[in-house]
Residue, then its C-alpha position, 0 to 999 in steps of 0.5 A: x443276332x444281327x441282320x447283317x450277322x445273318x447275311x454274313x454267316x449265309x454268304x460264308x456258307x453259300x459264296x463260292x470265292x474264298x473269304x480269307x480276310x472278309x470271313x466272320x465280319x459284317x464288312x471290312x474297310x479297305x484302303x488301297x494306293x497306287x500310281x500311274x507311270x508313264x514309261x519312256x520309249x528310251x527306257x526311263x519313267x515318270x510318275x504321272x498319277x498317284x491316287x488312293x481308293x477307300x472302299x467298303x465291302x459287304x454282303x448283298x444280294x446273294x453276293x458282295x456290294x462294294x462301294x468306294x472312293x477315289x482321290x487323285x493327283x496329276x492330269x486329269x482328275x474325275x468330277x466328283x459325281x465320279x470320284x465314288x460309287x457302289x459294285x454289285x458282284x454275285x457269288x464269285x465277285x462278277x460284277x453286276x451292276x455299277x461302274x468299275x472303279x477308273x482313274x482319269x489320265x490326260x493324255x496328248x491332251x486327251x482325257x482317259x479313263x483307265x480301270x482299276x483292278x476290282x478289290x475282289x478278284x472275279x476268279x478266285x474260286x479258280x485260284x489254286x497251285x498251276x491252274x490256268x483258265x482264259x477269260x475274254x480275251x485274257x489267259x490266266x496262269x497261278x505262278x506261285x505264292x509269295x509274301x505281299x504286304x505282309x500276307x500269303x498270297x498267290x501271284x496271277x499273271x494275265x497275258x493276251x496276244x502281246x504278252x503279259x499284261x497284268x500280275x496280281x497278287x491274290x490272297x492265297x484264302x480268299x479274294x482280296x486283290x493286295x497288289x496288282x501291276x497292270x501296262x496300259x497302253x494309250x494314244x499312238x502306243x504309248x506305255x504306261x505302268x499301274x500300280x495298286x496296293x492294299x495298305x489297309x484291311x480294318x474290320x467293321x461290326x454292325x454300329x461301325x457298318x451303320x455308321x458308314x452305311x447312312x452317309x454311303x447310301x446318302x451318296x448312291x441316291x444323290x447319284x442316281x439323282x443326277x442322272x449323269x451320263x456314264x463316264x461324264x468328264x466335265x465338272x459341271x452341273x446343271x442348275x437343277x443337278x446343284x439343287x438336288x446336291x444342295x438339298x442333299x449336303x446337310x444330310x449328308x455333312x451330319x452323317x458323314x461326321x468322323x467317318x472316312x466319308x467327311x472328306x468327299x461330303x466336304x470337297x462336294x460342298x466347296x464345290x457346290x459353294x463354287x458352281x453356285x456362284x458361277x451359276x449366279x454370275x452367269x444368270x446375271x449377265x444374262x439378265x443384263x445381255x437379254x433384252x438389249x440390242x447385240x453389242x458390235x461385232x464383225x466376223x470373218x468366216x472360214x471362206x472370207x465372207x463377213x458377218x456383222x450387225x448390218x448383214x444380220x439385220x432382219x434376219x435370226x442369227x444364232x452365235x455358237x462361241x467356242x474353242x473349235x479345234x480337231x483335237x483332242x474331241x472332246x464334247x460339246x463336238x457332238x453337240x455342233x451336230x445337232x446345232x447343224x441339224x437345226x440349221x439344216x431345218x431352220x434356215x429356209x426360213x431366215x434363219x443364219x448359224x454361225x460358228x466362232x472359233x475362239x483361239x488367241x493364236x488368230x491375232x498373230x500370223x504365225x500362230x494363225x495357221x495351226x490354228x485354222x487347220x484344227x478348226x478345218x479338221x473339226x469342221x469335215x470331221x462332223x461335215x458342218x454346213x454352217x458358216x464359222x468364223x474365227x475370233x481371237x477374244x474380242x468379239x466373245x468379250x463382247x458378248x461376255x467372256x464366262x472363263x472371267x467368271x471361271x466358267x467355259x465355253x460354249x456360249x450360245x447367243x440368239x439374235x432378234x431380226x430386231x438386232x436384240x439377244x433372246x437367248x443366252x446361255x453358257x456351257x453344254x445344253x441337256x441332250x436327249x437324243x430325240x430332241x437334240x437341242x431343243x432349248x435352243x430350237x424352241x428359242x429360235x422358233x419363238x422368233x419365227x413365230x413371231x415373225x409369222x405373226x408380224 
């Protein structure tokens, strides 16, 4: 007998949530779909998401591990160091480790995580005929037993202070989730309507769990490789981050081969082929920016005051091009302030931060002044100290536009007294919370030393 066969007969002795379908098996695949409907104030509806979930359920630990899978179509989409991960949950299917399983909505603009129902359900030992419990800040209730996709189960209603919030079907002799419908509010109240169903329960035997478990672990260890922070939303990696993915792909390519992994390892290596690109792109411009004198450029700041090549002639000036708007807030807004925390240390000694807010509206008047009060929002919302200046495109394409090599914004330029760019570099720094943006402020202390030493 098996290991896995082993672990899988002590958990059927000792877990205390009910088996049903999971019972004699050393894991079951499982497949789920569902939507994501926005309800209309006036009573009609829209499908804004659909997505489908693959996961893999097993013993572990004393408990279950989970690990899964997420697709999505429609607003808002995780990258795909988010798109999969792996649960830990004790006995009675309590998750203690790994992050719950979410689909991204875009909402008014704004990007919003919005959770799944775990495939097991937490409670449910506690599930039998007109039981009621509360947890947190929900009251649970067994209505009654109905027929779900073909299977008896027990419906679950959750409701808290403002009333029903989710229904879940629960099968009636053991864990399994088969059906949830969850509302969701979001922004200034608005209603949405979850809806999650099991479409598929396939058992798996130890060469079949074998099979799925190298590509699997191949995946969590990439993961944890990339050290990304929880809940990250952009899909960019840094160049270290597409290393460790590309040294990563061939194992995983040859071990996810006919299993229902190949998809994800695939979309990874498109993906990768694409940010590589973007990466070499990038480091060319650079190279060829870095060194040579600023290309011509003259701003005008927030307060009318113009900032040129002639103004900053001696001095080092710092250039932060990005997209400043109050809404939605969105990094890298946390990252203008540690910018401003440089500029606060830096600049008794010649050093000048501008901000550029860069908004095609700035060309036309009509469409200008929408955009200087987002800009303004942004600007008391973080009680920014450094000048900022607008720009409708022109002077960012000066100094190299990354959105025509299918990059974003922000682009950080440092600028010589000598009038030669030192540093240059696009999108978001690495930030570690004591030491805020320390690739930046070692570029511009070089200059200053440089100067001191002069």
């Amino acid at each position: 007998m098996s290991l896995l066969s082993t672990c899988g007969i002590l958990w059927a002795l000792v877990g205390a949530a009910p088996e049903g379908s999971l019972a004699g098996h050393p894991a079951v695949e499982l497949q789920y779909t569902g939507t994501l409907t926005q309800v209309s104030r006036q009573g009609g509806s829209t499908v804004a998401k659909q997505f489908d979930a693959y996961a893999v359920v097993r013993p572990a630990e004393g408990g279950r591990s989970c690990f899964y899978i997420l697709n999505e179509q429609g607003g808002g989409n995780w990258a795909w160091p988010e798109r999969y991960g792996r649960l830990l949950l004790d006995a009675n299917n309590k998750r203690t480790d790994g992050r719950p399983l979410h689909v991204l909505q875009n909402h008014d603009g704004s990007n919003t995580p919005v959770e799944l129902p775990q495939p097991l359900f937490e409670h449910a030992g506690k599930v039998k005929a007109d039981a009621t419990w509360t947890s947190g800040k929900f009251n649970y209730e067994v209505r009654k037993k109905e027929a779900v996709n073909k299977r008896d189960c027990w419906r679950v209603e959750a409701t808290d202070n403002f009333g029903r919030r989710e229904s879940l079907f629960v099968e009636a002799d053991g864990s399994l989730v088969v059906s949830a419908q969850k509302r969701i509010f979001m922004g200034r109240g608005d209603e949405y309507q979850l809806k999650v169903e099991l479409t598929s329960v396939k058992p798996l035997n130890d060469k079949a769990l074998d099979g799925v478990m190298a590509p699997i672990q191949t995946l969590v260890d990439l993961q944890s490789e990339l050290k990304r922070a929880a809940g990250e939303t952009k899909a960019e990696l840094a160049d270290g981050q597409i290393a460790a993915t590309k040294a990563a792909l061939p194992k995983l390519l040859k071990e996810s081969e006919g299993t229902p992994i190949n998809s994800l390892a695939v979309a990874i290596s498109r993906d990768i082929a694409a940010q590589s690109q973007r990466s070499n792109d990038i480091a060319s411009l650079a190279k060829k920016l870095i060194g040579q004198p600023a290309p011509a450029f003259s701003l005008k700041t927030l307060n009318q005051k113009t900032i040129d090549n002639k103004s900053q002639a001696g001095r080092i000036t710092v250039l932060h091009f990005w997209d400043y708007k109050g809404e939605p807030l969105e990094e890298p807004y946390g990252q203008v302030g540690y910018l401003d925390y440089i500029y606060q240390r830096r600049m008794k000694y010649d050093v000048d931060v501008v901000g550029i807010a860069i908004n095609e509206g700035f060309a036309t008047p009509e469409a200008a002044s929408p955009a200087l009060r987002s800009v303004r929002k942004l600007r008391d919302f973080m009680n920014l100290s450094y000048p900022i200046a607008t720009d409708s495109g022109a002077a960012l394409k000066s100094f190299g536009d990354p959105r025509s090599l299918n990059a974003k914004l922000p682009v950080w330029v440092v600028i010589g007294p000598d009038g030669k760019i030192t540093h240059y570099n696009v999108g978001n720094y690495a930030v570690k919370p004591d030491e805020g943006l320390k690739e930046l402020d070692n570029a511009v202390l070089a200059l200053m030393r440089k100067q001191r030493d002069k």
